[in-house]
C-alpha positions as CSV (number, residue, x, y, z in Angstrom):
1,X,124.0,89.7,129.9
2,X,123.9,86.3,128.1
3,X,120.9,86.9,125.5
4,X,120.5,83.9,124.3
5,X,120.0,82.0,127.7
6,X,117.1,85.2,128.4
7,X,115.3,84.2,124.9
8,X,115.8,80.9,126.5
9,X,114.0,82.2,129.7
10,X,111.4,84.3,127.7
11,X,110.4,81.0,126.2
12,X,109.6,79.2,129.4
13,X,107.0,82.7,129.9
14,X,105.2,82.5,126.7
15,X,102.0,81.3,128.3
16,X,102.1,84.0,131.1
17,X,102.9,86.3,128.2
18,X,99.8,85.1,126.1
19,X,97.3,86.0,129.1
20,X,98.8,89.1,129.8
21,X,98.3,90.3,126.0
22,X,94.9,88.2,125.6
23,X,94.0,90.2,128.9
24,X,95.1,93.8,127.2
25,X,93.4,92.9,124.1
26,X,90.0,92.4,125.5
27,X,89.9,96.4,127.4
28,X,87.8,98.5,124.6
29,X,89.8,101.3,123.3
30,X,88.5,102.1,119.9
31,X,90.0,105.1,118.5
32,X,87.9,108.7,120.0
33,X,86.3,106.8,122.8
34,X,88.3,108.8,125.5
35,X,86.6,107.6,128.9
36,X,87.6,103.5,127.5
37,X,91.6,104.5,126.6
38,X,91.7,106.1,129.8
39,X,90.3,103.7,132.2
40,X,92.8,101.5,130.2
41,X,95.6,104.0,130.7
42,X,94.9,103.6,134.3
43,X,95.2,99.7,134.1
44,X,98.4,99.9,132.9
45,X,99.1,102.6,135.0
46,X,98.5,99.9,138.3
47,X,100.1,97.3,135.6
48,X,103.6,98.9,135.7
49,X,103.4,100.3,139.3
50,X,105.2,97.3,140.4
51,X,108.5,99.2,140.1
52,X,107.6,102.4,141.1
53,X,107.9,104.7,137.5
54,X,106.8,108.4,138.2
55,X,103.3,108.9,136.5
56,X,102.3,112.0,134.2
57,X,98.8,111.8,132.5
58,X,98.7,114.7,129.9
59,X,95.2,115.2,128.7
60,X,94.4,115.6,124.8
61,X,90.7,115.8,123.2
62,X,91.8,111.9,122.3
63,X,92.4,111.1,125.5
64,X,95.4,111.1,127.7
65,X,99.2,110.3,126.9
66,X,101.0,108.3,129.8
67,X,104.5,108.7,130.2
68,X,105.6,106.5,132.9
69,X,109.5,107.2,133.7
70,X,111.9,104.4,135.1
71,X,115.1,105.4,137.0
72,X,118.2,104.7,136.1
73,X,122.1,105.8,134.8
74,X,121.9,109.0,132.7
75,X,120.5,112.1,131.2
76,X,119.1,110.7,128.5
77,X,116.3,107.6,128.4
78,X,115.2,104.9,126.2
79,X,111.5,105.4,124.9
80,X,109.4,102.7,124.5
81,X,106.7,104.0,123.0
82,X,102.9,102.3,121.5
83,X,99.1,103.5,121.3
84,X,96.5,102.3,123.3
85,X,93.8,102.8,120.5
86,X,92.8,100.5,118.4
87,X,91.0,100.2,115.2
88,X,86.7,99.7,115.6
89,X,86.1,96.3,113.4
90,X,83.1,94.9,115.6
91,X,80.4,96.9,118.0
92,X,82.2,95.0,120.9
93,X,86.3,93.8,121.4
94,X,86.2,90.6,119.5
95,X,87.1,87.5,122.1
96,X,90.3,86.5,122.2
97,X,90.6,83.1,121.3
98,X,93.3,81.3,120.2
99,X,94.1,78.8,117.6
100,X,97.4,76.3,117.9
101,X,100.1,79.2,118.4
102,X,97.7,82.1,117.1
103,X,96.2,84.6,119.2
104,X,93.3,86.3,118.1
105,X,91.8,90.0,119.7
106,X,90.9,93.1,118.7
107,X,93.8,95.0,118.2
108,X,96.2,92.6,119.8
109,X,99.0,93.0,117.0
110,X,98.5,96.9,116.7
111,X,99.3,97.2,119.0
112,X,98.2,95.1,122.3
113,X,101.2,93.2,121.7
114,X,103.7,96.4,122.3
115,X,102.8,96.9,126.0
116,X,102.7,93.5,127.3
117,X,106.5,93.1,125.3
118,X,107.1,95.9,127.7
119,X,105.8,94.8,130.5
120,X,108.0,91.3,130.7
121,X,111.4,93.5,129.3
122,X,111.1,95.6,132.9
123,X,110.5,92.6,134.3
124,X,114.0,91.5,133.4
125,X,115.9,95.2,133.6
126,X,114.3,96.3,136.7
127,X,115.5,94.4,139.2
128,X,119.1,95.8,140.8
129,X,120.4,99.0,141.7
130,X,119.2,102.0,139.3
131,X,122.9,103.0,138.4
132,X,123.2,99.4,136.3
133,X,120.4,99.9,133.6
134,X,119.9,103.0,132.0
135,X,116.5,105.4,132.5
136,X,113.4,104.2,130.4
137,X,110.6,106.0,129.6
138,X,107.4,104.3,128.6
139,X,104.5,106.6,126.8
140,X,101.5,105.6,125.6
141,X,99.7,107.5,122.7
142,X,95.7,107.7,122.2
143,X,94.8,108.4,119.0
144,X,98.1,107.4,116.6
145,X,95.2,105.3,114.7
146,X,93.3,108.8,113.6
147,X,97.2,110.5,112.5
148,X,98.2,111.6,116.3
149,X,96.3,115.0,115.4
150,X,95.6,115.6,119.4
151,X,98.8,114.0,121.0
152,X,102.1,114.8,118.7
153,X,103.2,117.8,120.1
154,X,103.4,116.1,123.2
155,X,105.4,113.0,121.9
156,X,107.4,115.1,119.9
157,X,107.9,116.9,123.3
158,X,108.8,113.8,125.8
159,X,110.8,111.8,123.0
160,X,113.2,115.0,121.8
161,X,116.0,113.7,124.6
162,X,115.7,110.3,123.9
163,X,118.8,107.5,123.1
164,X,116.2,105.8,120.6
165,X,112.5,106.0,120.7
166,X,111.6,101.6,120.5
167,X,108.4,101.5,118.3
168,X,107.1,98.1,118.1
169,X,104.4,98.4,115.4
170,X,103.9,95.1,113.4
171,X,107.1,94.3,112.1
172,X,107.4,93.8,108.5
173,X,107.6,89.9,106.1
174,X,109.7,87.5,107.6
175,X,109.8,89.7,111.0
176,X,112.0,92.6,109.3
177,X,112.5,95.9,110.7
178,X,110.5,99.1,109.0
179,X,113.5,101.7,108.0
180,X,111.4,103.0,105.3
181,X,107.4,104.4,105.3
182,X,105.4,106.2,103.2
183,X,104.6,109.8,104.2
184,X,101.1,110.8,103.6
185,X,99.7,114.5,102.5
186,X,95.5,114.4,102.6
187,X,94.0,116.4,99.5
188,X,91.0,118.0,99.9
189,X,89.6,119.8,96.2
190,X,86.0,122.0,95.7
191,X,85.1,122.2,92.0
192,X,82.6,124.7,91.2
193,X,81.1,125.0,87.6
194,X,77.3,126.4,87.2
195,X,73.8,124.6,87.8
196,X,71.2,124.4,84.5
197,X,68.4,122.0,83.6
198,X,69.8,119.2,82.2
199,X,66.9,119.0,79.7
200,X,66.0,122.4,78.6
201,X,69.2,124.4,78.6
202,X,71.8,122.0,79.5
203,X,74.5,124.3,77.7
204,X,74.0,127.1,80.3
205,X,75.9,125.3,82.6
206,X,79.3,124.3,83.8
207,X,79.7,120.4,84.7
208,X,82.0,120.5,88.1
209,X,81.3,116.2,87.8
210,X,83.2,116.2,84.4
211,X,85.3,118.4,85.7
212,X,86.5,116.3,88.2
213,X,87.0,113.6,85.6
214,X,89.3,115.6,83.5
215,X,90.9,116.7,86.7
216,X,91.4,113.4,88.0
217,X,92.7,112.7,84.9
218,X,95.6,115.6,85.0
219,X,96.7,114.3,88.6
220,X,97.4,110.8,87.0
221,X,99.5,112.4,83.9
222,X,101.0,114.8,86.1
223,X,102.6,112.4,88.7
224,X,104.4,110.5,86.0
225,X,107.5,113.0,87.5
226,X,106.9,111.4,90.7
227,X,107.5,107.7,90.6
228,X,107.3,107.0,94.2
229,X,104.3,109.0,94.7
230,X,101.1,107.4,94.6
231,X,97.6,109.0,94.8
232,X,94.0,107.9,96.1
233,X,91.2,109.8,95.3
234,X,89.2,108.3,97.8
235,X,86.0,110.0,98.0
236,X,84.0,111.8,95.5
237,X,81.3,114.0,95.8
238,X,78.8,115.7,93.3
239,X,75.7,116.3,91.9
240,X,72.2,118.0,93.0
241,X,70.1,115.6,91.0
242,X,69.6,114.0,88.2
243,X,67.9,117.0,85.8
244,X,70.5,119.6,87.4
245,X,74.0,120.1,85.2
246,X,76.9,119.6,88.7
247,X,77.0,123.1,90.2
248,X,79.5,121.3,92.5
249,X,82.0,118.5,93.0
250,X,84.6,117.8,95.9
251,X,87.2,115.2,96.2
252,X,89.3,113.7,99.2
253,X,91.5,112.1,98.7
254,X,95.9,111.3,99.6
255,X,99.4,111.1,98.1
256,X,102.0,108.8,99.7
257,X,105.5,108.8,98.8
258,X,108.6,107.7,100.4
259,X,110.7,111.0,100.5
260,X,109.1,113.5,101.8
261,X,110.4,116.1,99.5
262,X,108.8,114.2,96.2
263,X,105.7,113.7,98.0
264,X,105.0,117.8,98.8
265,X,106.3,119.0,95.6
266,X,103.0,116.4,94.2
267,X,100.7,118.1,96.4
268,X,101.9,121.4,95.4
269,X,101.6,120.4,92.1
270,X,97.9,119.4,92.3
271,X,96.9,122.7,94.8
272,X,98.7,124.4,91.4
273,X,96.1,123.5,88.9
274,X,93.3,126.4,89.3
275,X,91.2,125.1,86.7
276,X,89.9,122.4,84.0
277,X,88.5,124.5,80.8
278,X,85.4,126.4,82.7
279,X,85.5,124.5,85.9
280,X,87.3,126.4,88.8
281,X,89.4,124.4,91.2
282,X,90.5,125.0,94.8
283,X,92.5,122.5,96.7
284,X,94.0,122.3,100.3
285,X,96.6,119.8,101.6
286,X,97.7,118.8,105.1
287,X,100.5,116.8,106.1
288,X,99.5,113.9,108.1
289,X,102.8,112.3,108.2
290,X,106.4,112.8,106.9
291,X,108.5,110.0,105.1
292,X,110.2,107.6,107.6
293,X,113.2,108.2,105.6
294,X,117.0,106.0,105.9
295,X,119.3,108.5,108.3
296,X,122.5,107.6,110.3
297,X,120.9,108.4,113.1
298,X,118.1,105.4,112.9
299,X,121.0,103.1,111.2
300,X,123.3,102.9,113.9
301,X,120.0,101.4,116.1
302,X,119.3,99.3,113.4
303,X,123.1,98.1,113.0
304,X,122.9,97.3,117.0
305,X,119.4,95.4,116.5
306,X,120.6,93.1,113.8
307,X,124.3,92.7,115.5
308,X,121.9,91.2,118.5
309,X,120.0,89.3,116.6
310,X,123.3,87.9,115.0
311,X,124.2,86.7,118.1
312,X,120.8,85.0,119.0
313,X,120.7,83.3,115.7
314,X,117.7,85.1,114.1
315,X,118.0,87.1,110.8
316,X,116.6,90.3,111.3
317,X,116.2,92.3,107.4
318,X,114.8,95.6,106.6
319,X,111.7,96.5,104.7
320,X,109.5,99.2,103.8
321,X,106.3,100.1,104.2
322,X,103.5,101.9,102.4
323,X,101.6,102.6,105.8
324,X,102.5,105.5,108.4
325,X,103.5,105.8,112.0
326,X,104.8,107.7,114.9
327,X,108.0,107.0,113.8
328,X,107.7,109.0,110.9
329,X,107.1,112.2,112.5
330,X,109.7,111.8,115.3
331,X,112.4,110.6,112.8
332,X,112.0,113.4,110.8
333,X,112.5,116.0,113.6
334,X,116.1,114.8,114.5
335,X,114.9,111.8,117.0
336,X,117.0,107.9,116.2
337,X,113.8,105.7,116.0
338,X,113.3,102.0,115.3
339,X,110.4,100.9,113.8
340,X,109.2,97.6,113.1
341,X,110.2,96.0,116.6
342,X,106.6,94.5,117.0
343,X,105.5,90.7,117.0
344,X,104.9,88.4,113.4
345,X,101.1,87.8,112.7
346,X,98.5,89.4,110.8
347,X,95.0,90.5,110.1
348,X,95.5,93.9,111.3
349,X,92.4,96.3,111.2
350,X,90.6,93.3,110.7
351,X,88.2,90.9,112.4
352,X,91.1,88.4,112.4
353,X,93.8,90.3,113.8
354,X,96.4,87.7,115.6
355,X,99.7,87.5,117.0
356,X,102.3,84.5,116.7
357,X,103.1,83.4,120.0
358,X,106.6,81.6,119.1
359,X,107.5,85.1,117.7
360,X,107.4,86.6,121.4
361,X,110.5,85.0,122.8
362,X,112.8,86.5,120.0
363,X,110.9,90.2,120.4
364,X,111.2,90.5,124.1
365,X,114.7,89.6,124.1
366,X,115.6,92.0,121.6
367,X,113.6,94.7,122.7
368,X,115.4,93.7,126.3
369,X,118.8,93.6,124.9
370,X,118.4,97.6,123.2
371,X,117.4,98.7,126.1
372,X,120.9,97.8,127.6
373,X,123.3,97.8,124.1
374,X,122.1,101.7,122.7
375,X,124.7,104.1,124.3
376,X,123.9,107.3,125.8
């Protein structure tokens, strides 16, 4: 297939494109609202039934996954795989409007953008007999926004056969590819010291507030053996009132890191401190995403991505990223992913969330072209 003449072709359906997404990005699927993600599951549902995919709705409390299945040569199928939640900014999806080559909407770059880039790549693979483009396999998450609590068994699941899972999240500065993320453990620590009146026998009691203080303290002089860790404390709770000496104080809060194995020796290191001179300490961590971390596996996608993009032209870097994904979590049980693949704009989570529409040309044809180039 001559690529450049299809970026050539994808550039003559921009507009088409831009209605299609503007169209997507005006359905309501915040994050937990389970009857709007599945009425829009069963829009795209009638979206992609033009070519006949075999349809499987597996129902989570977050809603349903789709996985819609496309015939073709082999065992083993390409994933193309996005979220149809989207982060709540406004009480209503924002209208999409657009501005010289911007495209504003409510979650249009994270991740609107992902489905319709779908949409017009089976629009070029599909025609033809079945035996000339391999099997694809499109699957649609509900709640990858809240950490995939509800659907990752299931991806984990559907994906485990797959060539290369295609994961266009917002791609990274100057449209780079995400080989790196940030893993992400959530801390949760009760302090409990002793209640007294503040003003007649303050010394009867233990302070868990200044507890916490010295505690937060520790964390900070502790990770200073884990350079790429980071830590948020992220919300702090304590007090009974003003007269009362803190009988009680709690913190939630995360670590991020970049190799998984820094970032859970931290949080064992934190659930390790019992105590802060009187003040008892009790802390619980759960994983909510691994490190996407650099494997062979994910480089030789990445190697076939930028040898395409080579030959359209286009530069196509790597970057990391401090936020988490899907990817994460499917890379790190054994699965080639590529992250990153999504369109240049900006504003995501935000009230000015956009898309670049001169981006979409380059995207679809690359997205396209590793559904063909990845070998079985």
């Amino acid at each position: 297939m001559d690529y450049a003449a299809l970026m050539n072709d994808f550039a003559q359906w921009t507009e088409e494109f831009g209605r299609l997404v503007g169209r997507l990005a005006g359905r309501r699927t915040f994050s937990g609202e389970i009857e709007n993600i599945n009425r829009f599951l069963d829009e795209v549902t009638v979206l992609f039934s033009r070519w006949s995919p075999a349809v499987e709705r597996l129902a989570t409390p977050a809603g349903d996954v789709l996985q819609l299945d496309f015939a073709g040569a082999g065992q083993r199928p390409i994933v193309l795989l996005a979220h149809a939640d989207t982060v709540q900014v406004s009480e209503e999806p924002l209208p999409v409007r657009r501005e010289e080559r911007r495209l504003y909407g409510s979650g249009i770059l994270d991740m609107k953008q992902a489905i319709a880039l779908f949409y017009f790549a089976l629009d070029v693979l599909s025609p033809g007999p079945a035996g000339t483009r391999p099997p694809l396999r499109l699957v649609l998450n509900p709640d990858e926004e809240t950490g995939s609590r509800h659907s990752l068994a299931i991806l984990l699941h559907r994906c485990r056969d797959a060539r290369a899972v295609l994961l266009p999240e917002p791609c990274g500065p100057d449209g780079a590819l995400k080989t790196r993320r940030k893993g992400v453990i959530a801390l949760e620590s009760t302090l409990e010291g002793r209640a007294a009146h503040s003003g007649v026998d303050p010394a009867a009691g233990r302070d868990a507030n200044r507890g916490l203080a010295r505690f937060l303290r520790e964390v900070d002089e502790r990770l200073i053996e884990y350079p790429d860790v980071t830590f948020n404390p992220g919300v702090i709770q304590g007090g009974q009132e003003i007269n009362v000496v803190s009988p009680r104080s709690r913190l939630r809060g995360e670590l991020r890191g970049f190799t998984t194995r820094n970032l859970e020796a931290a949080a064992g290191m934190i659930a390790g401190i019992g105590s802060t001179g009187d003040i008892a300490i009790h802390t619980t961590c759960r994983r909510l995403h691994p490190a996407l971390e650099e494997n062979e596996a994910n480089g030789r996608v990445v190697r076939i991505a930028q040898s395409i993009a080579a030959g359209l032209g286009q530069p196509l870097g790597t970057c990391a990223s401090g936020g988490a994904s899907d990817g994460s979590d499917l890379s790190a049980a054994g699965i080639p992913v590529l992250d990153g693949l999504g369109m240049r704009g900006g504003g995501a989570h935000t009230t000015d969330e956009f898309i670049d529409l001169d981006d979409f040309p380059f995207r679809a044809t690359l997205i396209t072209a590793l559904c063909r180039e990845v070998p079985a």
